[in-house]
C-alpha positions as a Markdown table, in Angstrom:
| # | Residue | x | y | z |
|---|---|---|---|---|
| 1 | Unk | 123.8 | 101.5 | 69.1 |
| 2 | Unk | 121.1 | 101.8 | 71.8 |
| 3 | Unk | 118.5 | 98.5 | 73.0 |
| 4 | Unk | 116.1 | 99.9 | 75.2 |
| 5 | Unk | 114.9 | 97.3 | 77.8 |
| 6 | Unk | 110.8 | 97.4 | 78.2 |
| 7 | Unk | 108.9 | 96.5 | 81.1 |
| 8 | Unk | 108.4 | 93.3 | 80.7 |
| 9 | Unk | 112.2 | 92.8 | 80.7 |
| 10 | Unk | 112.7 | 92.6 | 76.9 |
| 11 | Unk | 115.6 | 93.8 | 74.5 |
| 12 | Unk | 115.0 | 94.8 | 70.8 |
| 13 | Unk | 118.2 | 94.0 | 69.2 |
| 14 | Unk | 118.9 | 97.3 | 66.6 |
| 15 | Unk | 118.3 | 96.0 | 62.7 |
| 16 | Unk | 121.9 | 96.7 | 62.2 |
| 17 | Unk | 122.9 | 93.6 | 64.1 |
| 18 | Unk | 119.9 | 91.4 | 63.8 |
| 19 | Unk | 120.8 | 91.4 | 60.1 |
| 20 | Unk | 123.8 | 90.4 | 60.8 |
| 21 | Unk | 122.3 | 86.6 | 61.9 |
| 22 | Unk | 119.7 | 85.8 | 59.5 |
| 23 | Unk | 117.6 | 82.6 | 60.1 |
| 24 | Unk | 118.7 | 83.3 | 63.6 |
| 25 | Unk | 116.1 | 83.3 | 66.3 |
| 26 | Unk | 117.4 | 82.4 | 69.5 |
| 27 | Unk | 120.3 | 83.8 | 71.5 |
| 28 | Unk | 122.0 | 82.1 | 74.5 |
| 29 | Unk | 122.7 | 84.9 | 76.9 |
| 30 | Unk | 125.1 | 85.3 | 79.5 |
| 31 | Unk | 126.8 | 88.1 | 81.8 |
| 32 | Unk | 130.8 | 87.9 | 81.6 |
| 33 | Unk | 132.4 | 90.6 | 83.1 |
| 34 | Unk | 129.2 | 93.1 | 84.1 |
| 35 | Unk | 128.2 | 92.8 | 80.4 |
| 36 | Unk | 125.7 | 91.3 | 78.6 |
| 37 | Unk | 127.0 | 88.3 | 76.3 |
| 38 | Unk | 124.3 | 87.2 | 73.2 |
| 39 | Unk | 125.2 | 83.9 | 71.3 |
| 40 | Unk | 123.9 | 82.8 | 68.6 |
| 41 | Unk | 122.1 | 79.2 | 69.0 |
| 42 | Unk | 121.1 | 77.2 | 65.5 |
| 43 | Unk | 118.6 | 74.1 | 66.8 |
| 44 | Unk | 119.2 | 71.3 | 64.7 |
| 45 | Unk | 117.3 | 67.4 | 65.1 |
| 46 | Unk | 118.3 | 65.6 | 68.0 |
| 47 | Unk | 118.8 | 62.6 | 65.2 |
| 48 | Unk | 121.5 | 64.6 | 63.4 |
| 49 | Unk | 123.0 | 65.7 | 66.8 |
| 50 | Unk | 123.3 | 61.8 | 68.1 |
| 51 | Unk | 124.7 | 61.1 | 65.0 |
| 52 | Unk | 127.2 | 63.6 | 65.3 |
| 53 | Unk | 128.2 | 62.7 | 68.6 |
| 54 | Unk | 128.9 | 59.3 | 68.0 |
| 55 | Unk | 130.4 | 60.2 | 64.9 |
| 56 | Unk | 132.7 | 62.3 | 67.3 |
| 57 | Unk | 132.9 | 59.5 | 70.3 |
| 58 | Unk | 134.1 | 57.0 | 67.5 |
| 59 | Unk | 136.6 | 59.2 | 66.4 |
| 60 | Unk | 138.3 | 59.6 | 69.7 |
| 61 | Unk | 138.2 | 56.1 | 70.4 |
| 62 | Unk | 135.4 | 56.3 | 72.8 |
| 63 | Unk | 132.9 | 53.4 | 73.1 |
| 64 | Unk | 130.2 | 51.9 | 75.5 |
| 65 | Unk | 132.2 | 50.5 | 78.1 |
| 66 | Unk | 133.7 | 53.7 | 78.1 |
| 67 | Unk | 130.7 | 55.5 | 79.0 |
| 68 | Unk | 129.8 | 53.0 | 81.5 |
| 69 | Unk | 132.7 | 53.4 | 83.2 |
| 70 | Unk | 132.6 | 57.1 | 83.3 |
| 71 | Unk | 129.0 | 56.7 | 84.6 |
| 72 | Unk | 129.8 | 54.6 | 87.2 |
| 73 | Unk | 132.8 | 56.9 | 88.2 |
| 74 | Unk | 130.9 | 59.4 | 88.5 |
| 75 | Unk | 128.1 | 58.1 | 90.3 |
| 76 | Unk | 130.0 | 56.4 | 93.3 |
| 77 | Unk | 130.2 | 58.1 | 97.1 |
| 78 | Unk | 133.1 | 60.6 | 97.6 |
| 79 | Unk | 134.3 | 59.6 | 101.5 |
């Protein structure tokens, strides 16, 4: 299937494949090896992703002094 590029620098994604992601809207694109890469992105509430990722942190045994350290670490002058 064919996308034609316009001149503003947009794609029109063939119906065939759009249908294929319904509810989907955005894609994050890349280029990996001289092609172009579209993945689909889903935006949820940054309450539900927080929650998530402390849902994750506390499974893996991560907690604040952790992240302080890591902070830190990261933050200090390579010589």
């Amino acid at each position: 299937m064919l996308a034609k590029k316009t001149s503003k620098n947009q794609l029109t994604l063939p119906k065939e494949i759009a249908d294929k992601f319904p509810g989907v809207d955005l894609f994050d694109a890349n280029v990996e090896n001289n092609q172009i890469v579209l993945v689909p992105v889903k935006i949820t509430p940054i309450t539900s992703s927080l929650e998530s990722i402390r849902d994750k942190m506390e499974s893996l045994g991560i907690n604040e002094q952790d992240i302080t350290d890591a902070v830190k670490w990261a933050r200090k002058k390579s010589k």
